[in-house]
MDTraj code that builds the backbone (N, CA, C; nanometers):
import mdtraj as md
import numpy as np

residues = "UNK UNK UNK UNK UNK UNK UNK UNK UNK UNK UNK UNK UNK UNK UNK UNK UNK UNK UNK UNK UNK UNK UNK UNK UNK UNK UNK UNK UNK UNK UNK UNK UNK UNK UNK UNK UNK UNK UNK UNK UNK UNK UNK UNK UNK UNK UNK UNK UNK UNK UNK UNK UNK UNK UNK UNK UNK UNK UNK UNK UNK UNK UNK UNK UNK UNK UNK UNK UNK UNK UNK UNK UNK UNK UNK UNK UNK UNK UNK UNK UNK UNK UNK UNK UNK UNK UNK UNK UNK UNK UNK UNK UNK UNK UNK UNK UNK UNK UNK UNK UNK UNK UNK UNK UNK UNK UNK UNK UNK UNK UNK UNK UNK UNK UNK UNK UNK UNK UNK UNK UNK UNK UNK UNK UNK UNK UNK UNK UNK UNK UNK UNK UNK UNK UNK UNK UNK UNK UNK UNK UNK UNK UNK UNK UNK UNK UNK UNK UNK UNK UNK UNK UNK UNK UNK UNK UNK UNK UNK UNK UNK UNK UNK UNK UNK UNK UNK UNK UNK UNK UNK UNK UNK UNK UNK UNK UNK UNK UNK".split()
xyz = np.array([
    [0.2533, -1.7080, -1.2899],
    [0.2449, -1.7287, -1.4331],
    [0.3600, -1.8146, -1.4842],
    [0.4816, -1.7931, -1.4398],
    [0.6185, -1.8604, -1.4959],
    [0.5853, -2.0132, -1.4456],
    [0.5034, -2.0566, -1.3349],
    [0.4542, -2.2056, -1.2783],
    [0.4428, -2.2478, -1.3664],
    [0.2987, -2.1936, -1.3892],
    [0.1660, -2.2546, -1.5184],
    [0.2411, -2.2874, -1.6278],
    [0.3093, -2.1954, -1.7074],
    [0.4126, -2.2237, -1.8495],
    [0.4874, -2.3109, -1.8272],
    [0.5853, -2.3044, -1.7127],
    [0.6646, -2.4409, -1.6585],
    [0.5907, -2.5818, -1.6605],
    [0.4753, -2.5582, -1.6076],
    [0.4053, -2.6805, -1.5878],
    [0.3152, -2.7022, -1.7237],
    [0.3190, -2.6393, -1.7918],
    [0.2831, -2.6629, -1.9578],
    [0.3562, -2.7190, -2.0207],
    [0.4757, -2.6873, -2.0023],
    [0.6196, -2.7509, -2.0676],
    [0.6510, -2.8654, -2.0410],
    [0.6028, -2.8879, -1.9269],
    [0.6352, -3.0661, -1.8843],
    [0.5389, -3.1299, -1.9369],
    [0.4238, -3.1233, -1.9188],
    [0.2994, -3.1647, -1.9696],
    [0.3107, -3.1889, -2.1299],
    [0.3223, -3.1097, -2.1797],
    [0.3277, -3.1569, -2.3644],
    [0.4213, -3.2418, -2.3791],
    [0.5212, -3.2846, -2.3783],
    [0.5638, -3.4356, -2.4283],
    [0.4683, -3.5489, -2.3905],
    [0.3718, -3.5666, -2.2591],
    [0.2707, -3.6474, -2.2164],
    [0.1788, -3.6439, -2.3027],
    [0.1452, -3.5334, -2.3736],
    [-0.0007, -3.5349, -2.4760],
    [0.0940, -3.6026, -2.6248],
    [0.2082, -3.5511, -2.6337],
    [0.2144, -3.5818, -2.7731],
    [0.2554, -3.7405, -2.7664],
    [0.3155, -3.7883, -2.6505],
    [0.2859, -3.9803, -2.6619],
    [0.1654, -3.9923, -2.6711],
    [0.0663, -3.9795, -2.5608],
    [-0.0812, -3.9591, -2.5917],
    [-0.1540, -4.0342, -2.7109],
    [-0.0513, -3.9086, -2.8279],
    [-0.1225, -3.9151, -2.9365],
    [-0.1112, -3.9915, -3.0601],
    [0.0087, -4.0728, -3.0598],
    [0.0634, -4.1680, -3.0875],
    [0.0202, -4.2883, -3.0393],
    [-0.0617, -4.3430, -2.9239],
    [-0.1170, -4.4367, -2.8633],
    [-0.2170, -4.4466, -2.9820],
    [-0.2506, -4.6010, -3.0169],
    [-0.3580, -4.6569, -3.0591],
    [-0.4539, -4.7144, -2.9681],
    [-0.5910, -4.7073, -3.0010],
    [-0.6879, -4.7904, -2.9036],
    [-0.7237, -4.7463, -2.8007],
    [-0.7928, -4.8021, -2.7073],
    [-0.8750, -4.7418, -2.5906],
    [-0.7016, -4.7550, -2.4994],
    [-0.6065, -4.7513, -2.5021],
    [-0.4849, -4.6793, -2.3784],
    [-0.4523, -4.5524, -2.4196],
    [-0.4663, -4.5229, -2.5280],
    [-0.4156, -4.3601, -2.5177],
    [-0.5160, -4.2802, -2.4676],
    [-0.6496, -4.2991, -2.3949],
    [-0.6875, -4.1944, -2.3171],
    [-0.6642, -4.2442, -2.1503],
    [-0.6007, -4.3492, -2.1367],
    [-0.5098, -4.4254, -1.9943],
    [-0.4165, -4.2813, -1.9637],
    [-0.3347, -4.2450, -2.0811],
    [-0.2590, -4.0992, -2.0172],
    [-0.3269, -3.9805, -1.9993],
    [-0.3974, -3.9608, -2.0790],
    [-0.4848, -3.8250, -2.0329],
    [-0.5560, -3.8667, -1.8731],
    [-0.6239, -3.9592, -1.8776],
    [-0.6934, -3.9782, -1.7409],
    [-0.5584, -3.9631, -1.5795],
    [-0.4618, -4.0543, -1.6650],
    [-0.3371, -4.0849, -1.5806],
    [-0.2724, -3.9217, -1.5262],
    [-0.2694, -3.7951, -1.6517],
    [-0.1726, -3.7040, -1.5782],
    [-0.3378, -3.5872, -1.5100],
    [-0.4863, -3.6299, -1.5530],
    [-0.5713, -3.5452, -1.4898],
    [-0.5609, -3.5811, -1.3252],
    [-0.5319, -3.7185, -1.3030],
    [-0.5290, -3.7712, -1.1844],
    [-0.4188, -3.6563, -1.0616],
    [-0.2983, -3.7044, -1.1661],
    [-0.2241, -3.6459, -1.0921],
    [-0.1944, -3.5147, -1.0871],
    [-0.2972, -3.4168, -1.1753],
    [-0.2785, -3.2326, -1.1525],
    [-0.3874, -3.2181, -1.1061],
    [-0.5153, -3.3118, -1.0598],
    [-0.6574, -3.2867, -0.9625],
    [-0.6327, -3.3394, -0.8456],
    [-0.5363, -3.4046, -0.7938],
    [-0.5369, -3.4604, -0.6758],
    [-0.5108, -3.3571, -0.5877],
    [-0.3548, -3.2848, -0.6231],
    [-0.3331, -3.1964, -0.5291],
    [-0.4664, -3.0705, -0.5386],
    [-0.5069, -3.0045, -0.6289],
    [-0.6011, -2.9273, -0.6205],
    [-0.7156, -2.9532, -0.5192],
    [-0.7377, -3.1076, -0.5300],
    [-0.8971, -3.1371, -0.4618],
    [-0.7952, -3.1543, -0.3185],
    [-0.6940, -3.2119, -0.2544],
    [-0.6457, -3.1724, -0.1352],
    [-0.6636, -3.0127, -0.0938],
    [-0.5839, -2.9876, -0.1573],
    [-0.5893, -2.8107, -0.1560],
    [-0.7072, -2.7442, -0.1248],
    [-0.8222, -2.7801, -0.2252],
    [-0.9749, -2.7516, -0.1584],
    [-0.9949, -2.7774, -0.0298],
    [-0.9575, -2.9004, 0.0100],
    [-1.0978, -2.9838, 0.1145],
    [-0.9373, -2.9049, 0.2428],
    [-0.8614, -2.9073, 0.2416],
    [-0.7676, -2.8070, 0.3780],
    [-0.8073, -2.6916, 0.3654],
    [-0.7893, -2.5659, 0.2720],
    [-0.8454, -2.5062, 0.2838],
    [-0.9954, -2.4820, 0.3338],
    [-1.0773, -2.5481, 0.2862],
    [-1.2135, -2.5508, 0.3559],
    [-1.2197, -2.5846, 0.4818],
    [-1.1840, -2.6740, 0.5385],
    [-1.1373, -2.6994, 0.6509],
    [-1.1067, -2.5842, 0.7313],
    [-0.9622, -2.5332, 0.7389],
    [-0.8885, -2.4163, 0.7574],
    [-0.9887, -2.3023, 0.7671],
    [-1.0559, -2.2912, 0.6926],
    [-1.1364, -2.1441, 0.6562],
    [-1.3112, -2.1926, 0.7064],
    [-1.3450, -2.3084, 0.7470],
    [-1.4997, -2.3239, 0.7882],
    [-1.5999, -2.3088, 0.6371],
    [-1.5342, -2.2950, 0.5483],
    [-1.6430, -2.2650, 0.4204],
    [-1.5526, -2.2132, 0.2664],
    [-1.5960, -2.2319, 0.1832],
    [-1.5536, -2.1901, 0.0655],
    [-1.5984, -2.0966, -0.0143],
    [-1.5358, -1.9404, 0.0011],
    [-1.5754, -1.8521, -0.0643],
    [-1.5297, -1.7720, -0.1086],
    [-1.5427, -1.7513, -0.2777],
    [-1.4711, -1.6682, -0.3529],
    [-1.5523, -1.5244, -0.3699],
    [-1.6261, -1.4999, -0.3121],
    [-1.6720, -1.3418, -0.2889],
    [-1.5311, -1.2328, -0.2087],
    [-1.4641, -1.2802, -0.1282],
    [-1.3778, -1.2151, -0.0621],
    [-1.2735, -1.1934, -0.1697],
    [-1.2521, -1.2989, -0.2678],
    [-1.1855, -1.2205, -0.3542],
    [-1.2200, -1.1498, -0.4976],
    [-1.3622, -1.0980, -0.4712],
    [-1.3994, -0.9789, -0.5814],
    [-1.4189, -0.8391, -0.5384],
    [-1.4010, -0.8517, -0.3562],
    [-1.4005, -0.7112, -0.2903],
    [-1.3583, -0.5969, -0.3112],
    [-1.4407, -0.4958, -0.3677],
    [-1.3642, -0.3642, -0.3979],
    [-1.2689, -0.3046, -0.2817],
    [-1.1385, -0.3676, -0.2538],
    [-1.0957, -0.2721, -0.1121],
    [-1.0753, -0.3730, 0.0037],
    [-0.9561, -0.3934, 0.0826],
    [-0.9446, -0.4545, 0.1790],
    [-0.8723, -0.3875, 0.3037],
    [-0.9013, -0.4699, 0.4230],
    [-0.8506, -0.3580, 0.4994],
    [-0.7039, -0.4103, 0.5290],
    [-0.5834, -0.3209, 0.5510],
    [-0.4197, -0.3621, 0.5409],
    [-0.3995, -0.3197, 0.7390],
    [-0.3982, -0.4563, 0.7492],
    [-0.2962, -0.4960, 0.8348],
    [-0.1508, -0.4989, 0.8780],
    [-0.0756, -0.4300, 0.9908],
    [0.1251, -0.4657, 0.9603],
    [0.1073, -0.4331, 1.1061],
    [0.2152, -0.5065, 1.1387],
    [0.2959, -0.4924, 1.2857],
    [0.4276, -0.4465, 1.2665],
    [0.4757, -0.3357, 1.2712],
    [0.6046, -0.2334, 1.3112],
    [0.6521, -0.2417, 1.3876],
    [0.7961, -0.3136, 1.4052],
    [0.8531, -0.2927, 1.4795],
    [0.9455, -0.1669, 1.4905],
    [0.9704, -0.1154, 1.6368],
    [1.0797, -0.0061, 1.6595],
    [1.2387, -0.0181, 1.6230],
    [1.2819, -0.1879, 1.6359],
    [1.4084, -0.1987, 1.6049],
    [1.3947, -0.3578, 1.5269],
    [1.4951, -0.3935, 1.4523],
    [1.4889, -0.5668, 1.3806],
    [1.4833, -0.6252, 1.5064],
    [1.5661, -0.6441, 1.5715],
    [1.5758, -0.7657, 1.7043],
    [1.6060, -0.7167, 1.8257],
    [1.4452, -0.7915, 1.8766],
    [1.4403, -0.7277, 2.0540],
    [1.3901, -0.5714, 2.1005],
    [1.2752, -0.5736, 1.9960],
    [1.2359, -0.4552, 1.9773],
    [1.1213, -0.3819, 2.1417],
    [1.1154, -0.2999, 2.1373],
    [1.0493, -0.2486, 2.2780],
    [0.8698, -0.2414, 2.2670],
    [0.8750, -0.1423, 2.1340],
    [0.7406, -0.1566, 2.1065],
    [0.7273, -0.1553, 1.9827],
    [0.6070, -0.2665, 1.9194],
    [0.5118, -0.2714, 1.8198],
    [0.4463, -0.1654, 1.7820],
    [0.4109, -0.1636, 1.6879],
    [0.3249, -0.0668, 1.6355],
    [0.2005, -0.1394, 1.5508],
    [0.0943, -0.0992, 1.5906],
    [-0.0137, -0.2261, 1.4984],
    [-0.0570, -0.0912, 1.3957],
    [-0.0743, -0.1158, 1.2872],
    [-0.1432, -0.0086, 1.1918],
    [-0.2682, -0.0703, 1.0848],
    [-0.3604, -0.0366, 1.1086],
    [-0.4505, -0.0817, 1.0606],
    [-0.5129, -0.0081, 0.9563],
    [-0.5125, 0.0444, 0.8131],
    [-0.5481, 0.1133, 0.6723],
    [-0.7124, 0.0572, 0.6385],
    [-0.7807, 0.0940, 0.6571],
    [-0.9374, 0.0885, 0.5772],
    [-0.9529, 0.1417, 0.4357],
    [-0.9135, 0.0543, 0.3999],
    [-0.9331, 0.1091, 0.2148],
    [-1.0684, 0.0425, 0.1667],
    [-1.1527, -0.0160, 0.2508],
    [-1.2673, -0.0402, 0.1838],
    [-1.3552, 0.0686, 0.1592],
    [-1.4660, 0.0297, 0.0993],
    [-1.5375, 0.1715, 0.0430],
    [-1.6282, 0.1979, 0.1509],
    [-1.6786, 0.0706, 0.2354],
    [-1.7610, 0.1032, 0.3386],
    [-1.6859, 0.1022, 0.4742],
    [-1.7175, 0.0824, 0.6293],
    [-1.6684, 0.1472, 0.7594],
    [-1.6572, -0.0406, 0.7378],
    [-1.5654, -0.0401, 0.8937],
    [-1.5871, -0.1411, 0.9559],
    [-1.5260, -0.2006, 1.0868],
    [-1.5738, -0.2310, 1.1554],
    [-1.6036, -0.2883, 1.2986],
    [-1.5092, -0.3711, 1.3486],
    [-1.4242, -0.3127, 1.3994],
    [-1.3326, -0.4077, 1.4699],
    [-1.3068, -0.4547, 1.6108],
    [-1.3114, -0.5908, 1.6048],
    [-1.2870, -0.6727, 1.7332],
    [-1.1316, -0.6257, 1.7771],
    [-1.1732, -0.6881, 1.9438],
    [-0.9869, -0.6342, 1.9530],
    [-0.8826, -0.7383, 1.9432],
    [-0.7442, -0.7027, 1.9030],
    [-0.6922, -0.7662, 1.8468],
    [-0.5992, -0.8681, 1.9147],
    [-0.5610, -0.9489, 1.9169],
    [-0.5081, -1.0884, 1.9535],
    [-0.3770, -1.0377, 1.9278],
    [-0.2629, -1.0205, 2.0065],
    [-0.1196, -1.0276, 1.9574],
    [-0.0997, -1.2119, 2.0681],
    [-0.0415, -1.2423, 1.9139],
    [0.0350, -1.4099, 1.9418],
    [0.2447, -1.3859, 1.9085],
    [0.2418, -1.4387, 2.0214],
    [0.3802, -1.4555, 2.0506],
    [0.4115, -1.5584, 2.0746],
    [0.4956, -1.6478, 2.0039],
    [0.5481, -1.7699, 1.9687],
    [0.6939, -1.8043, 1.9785],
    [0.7005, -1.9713, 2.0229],
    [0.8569, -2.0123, 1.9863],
    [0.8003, -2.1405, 1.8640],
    [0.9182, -2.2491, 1.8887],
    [0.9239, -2.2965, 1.8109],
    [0.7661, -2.4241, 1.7801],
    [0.7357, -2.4627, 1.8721],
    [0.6172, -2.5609, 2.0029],
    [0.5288, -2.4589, 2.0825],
    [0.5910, -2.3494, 2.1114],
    [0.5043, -2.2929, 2.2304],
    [0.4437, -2.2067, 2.1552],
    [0.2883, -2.1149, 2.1773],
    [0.2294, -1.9967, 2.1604],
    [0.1787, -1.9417, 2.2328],
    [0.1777, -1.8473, 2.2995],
    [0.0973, -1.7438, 2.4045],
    [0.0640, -1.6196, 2.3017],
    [-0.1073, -1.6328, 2.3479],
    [-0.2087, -1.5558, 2.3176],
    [-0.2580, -1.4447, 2.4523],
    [-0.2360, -1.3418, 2.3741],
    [-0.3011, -1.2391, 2.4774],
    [-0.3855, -1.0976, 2.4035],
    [-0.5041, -1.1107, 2.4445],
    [-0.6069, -1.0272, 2.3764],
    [-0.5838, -0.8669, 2.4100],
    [-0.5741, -0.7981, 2.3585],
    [-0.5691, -0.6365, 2.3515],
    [-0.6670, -0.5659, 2.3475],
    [-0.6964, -0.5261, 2.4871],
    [-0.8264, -0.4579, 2.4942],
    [-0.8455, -0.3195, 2.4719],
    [-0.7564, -0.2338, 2.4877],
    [-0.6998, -0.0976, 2.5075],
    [-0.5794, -0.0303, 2.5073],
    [-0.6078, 0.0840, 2.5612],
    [-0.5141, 0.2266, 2.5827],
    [-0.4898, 0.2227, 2.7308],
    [-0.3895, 0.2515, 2.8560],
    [-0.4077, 0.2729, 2.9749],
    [-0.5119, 0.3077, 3.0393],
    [-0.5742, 0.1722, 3.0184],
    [-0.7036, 0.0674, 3.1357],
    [-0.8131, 0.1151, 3.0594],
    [-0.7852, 0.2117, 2.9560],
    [-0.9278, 0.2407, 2.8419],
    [-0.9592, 0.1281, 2.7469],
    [-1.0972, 0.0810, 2.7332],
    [-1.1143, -0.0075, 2.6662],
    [-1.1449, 0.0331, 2.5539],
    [-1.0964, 0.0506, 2.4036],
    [-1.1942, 0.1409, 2.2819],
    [-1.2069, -0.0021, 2.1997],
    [-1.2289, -0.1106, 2.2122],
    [-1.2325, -0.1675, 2.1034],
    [-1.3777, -0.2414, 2.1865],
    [-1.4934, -0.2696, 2.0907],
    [-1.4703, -0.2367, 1.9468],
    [-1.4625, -0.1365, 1.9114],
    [-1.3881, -0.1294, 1.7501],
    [-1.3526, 0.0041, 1.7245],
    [-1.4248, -0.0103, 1.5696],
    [-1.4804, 0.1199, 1.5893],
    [-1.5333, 0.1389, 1.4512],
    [-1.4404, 0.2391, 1.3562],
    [-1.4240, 0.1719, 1.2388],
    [-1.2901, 0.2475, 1.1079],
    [-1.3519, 0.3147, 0.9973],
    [-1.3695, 0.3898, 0.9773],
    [-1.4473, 0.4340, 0.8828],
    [-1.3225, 0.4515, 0.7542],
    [-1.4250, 0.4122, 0.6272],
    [-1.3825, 0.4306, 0.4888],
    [-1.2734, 0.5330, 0.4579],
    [-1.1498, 0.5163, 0.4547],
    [-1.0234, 0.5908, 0.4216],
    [-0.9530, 0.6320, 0.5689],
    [-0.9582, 0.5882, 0.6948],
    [-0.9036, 0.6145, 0.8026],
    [-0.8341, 0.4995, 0.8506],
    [-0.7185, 0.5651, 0.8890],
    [-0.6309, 0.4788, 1.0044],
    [-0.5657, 0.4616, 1.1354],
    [-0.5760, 0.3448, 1.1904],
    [-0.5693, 0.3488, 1.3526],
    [-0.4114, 0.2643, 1.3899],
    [-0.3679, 0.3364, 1.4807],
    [-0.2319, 0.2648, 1.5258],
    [-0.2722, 0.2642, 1.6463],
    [-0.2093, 0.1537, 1.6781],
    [-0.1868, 0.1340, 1.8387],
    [-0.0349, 0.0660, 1.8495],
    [0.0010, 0.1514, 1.9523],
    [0.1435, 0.1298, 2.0096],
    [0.1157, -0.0209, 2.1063],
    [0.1994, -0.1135, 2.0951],
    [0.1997, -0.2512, 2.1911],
    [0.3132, -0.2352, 2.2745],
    [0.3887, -0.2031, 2.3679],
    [0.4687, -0.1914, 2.4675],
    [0.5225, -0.3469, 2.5160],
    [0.6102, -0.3846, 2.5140],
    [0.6097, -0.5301, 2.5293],
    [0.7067, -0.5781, 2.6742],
    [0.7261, -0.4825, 2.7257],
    [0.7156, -0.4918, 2.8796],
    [0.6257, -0.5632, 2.9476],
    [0.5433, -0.4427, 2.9241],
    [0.4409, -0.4870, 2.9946],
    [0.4086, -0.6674, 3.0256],
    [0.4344, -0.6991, 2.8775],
    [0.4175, -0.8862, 2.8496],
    [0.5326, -0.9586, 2.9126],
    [0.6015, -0.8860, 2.9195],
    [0.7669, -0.9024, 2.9783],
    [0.7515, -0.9368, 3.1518],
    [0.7040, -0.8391, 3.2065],
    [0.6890, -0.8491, 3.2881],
    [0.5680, -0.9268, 3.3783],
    [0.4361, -0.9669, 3.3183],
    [0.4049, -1.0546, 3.3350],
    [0.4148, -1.1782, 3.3162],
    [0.5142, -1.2176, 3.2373],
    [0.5165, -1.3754, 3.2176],
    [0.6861, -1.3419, 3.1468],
    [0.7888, -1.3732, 3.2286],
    [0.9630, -1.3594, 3.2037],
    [0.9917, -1.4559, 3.1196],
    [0.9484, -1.5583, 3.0732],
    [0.9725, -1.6630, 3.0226],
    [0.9025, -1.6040, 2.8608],
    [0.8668, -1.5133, 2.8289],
    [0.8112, -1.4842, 2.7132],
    [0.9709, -1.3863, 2.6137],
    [1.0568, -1.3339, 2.6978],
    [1.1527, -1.2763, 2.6588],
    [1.2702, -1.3943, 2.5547],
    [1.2330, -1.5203, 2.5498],
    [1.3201, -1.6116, 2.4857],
    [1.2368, -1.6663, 2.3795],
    [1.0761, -1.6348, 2.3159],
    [1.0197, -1.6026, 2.2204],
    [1.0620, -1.5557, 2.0963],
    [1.0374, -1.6077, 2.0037],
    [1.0925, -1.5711, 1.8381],
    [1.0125, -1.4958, 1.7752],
    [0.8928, -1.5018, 1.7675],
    [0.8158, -1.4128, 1.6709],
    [0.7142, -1.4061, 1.7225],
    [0.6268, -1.2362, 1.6766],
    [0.4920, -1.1671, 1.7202],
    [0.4488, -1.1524, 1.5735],
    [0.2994, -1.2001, 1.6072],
    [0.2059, -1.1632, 1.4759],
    [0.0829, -1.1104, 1.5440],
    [0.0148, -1.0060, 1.4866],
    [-0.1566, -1.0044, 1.5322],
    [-0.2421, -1.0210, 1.4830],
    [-0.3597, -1.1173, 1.5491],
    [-0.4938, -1.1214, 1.4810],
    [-0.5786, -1.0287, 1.4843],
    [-0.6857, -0.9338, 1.3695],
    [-0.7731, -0.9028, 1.3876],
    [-0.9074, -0.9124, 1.3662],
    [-0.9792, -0.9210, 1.3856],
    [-1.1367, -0.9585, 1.3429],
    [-1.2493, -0.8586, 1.3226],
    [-1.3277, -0.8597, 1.2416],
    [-1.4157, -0.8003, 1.2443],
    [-1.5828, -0.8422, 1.2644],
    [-1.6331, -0.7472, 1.3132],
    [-1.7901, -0.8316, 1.3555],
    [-1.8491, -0.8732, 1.2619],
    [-1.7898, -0.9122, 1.1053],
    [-1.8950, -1.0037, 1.0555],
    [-1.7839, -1.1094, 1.0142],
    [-1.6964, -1.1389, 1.0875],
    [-1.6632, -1.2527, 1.1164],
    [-1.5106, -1.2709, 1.0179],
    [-1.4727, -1.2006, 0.9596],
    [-1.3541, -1.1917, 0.9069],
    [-1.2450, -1.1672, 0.9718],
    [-1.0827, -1.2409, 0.9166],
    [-0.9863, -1.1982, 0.9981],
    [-0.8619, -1.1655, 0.9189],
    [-0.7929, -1.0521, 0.9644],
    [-0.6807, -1.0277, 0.9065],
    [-0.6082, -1.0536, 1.0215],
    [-0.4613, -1.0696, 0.9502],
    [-0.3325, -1.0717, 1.0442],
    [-0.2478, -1.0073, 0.9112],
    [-0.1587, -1.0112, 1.0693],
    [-0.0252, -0.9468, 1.0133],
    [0.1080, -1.0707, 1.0228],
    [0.2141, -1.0618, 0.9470],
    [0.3125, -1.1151, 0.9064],
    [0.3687, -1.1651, 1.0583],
    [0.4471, -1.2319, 1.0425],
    [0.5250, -1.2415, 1.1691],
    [0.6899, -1.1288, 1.1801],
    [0.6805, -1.0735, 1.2709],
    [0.7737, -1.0310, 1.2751],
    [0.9150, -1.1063, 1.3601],
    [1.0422, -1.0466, 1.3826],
    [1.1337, -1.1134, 1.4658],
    [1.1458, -1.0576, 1.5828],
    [1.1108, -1.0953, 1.7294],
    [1.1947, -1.0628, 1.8450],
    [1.2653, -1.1077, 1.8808],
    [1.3463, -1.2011, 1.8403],
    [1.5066, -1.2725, 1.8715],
    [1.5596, -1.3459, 1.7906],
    [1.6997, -1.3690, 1.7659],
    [1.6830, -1.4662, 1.6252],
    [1.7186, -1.6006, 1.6963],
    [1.6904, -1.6699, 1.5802],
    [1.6927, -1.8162, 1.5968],
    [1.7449, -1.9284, 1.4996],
    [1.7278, -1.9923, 1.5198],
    [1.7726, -2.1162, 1.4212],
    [1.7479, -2.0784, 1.2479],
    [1.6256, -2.0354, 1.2757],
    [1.4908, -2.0298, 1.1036],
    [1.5211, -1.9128, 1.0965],
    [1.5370, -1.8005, 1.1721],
    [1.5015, -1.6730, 1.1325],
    [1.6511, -1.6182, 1.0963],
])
top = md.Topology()
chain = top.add_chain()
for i, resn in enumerate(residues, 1):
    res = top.add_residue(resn, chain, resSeq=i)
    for name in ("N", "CA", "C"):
        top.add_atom(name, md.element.get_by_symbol(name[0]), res)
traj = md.Trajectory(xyz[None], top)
């Protein structure tokens, strides 16, 4: 809200020359500052659309979304994650399993999360007001691939079977330059 007013405030000295213009140039500035507050918007559209495969404002009239977070055990160099997943929608819903991405600055390694010790439960079905944690152990990742221990940040993807995705924030496993 403080943008919009800001950007109101700049804008009115432009209308009131505007209005002082005689002849067909004083609508040269109105056209002149629509140019330049639709440009970025219509960018903004066509990446986003892009980004997202489609444009749709139904997702944001949803009674209820489902809350995503990755917990860590300690700030830096933590052992295990904690994924927590909140269903506050009014209906259940179906979850794919979840993608933890671990990143440097150039590099990303993706590794899909299928389970519990060698149990596979996902998909997992969440029903309306329930919540699911899963502990991520990061050994385990440690120890398959050593070169993942000099990594900056873990985020997870989740999906659901009608094609939606939440994530979670990035968290820190080492600091760095940015972090």
């Amino acid at each position: 809200m403080p943008r919009v007013l800001l950007l109101l405030f700049f804008c009115i000295p432009f209308l009131c020359f505007g209005q002082t213009e005689v002849g067909p140039d004083s609508y040269f500035l109105y056209l002149a500052i629509a140019f330049i507050l639709g440009v970025p918007l219509i960018l903004y559209l066509v990446f986003a659309v892009r980004k997202r495969g489609k444009l749709s404002f139904r997702k944001w009239f949803r009674k209820g979304k489902v809350e995503v977070e990755l917990v860590p055990n300690r700030k830096y160099r933590p052992d295990v994650l904690t994924l927590v997943v909140h269903n506050k929608r009014t209906n259940a819903v179906d979850l794919e399993s979840p993608v933890l991405i671990i990143r440097k600055l150039w590099s990303v390694r993706k590794f899909k999360l299928k389970g519990i010790n060698r149990a596979e439960i996902y998909p997992l079905y969440l029903e309306s007001g329930k919540t699911h944690e899963l502990h991520i152990k990061l050994d385990v990742f440690h120890k398959h691939d050593s070169s993942l221990r000099s990594y900056y940040w873990a985020r997870v993807l989740l999906k659901d079977t009608s094609g939606l995705t939440y994530s979670t924030n990035y968290i820190t496993l080492r600091k760095s330059l940015v972090s």
